[in-house]
N, C-alpha and C positions, 0 to 999 in steps of 0.2 A: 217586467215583473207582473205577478199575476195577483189581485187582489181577493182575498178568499171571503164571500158573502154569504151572512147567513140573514136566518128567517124562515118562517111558517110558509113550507110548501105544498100542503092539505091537512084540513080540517075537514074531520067524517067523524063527528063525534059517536054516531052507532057502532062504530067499529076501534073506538078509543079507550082507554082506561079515562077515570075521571081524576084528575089530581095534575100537579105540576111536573113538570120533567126536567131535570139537573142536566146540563150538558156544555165541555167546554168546544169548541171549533180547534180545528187541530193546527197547530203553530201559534193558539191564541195566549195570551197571558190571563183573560177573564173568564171566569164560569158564569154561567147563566142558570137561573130557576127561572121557567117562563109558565105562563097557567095554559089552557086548554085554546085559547085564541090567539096564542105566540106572544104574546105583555111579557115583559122585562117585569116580574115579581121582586126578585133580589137580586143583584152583581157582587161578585167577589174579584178583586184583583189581585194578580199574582206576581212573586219574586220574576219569576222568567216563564218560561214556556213551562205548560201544567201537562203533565205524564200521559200514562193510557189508565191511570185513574181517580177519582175524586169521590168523596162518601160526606151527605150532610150530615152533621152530627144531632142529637137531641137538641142542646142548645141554641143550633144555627150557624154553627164554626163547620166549615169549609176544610177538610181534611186531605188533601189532594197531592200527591204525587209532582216534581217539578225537574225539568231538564238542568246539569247544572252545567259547568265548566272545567270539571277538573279534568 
């Protein structure tokens, strides 16, 4: 079995937008908001495996998409 890793694989902030970036790893159950140096800013955990999408809300609620079993 193959372990899927994530992480900051370049930082070129002149070529960057400035601000955090939302993204969950695919087969993950957690979303990530990381800031511009790869830091774990927020975590959300998920019922199962989270879709092909997820949107943060105004208030900070994790709106996401989730694989299920029926």
């Amino acid at each position: 079995m193959r372990y899927l890793q994530t992480g900051l694989l370049l930082n070129d902030p002149a070529r960057a937008q400035p601000g955090y970036t939302l993204f969950t790893p695919m087969y993950g159950t957690k979303s990530y908001l990381i800031d511009m140096n790869g830091r774990v800013a927020h975590e959300w955990a998920s019922p199962g495996e989270v879709g092909s999408y997820a949107h943060l809300l105004p208030g900070g609620t994790l709106l996401a998409t989730i694989h299920t079993k029926d």
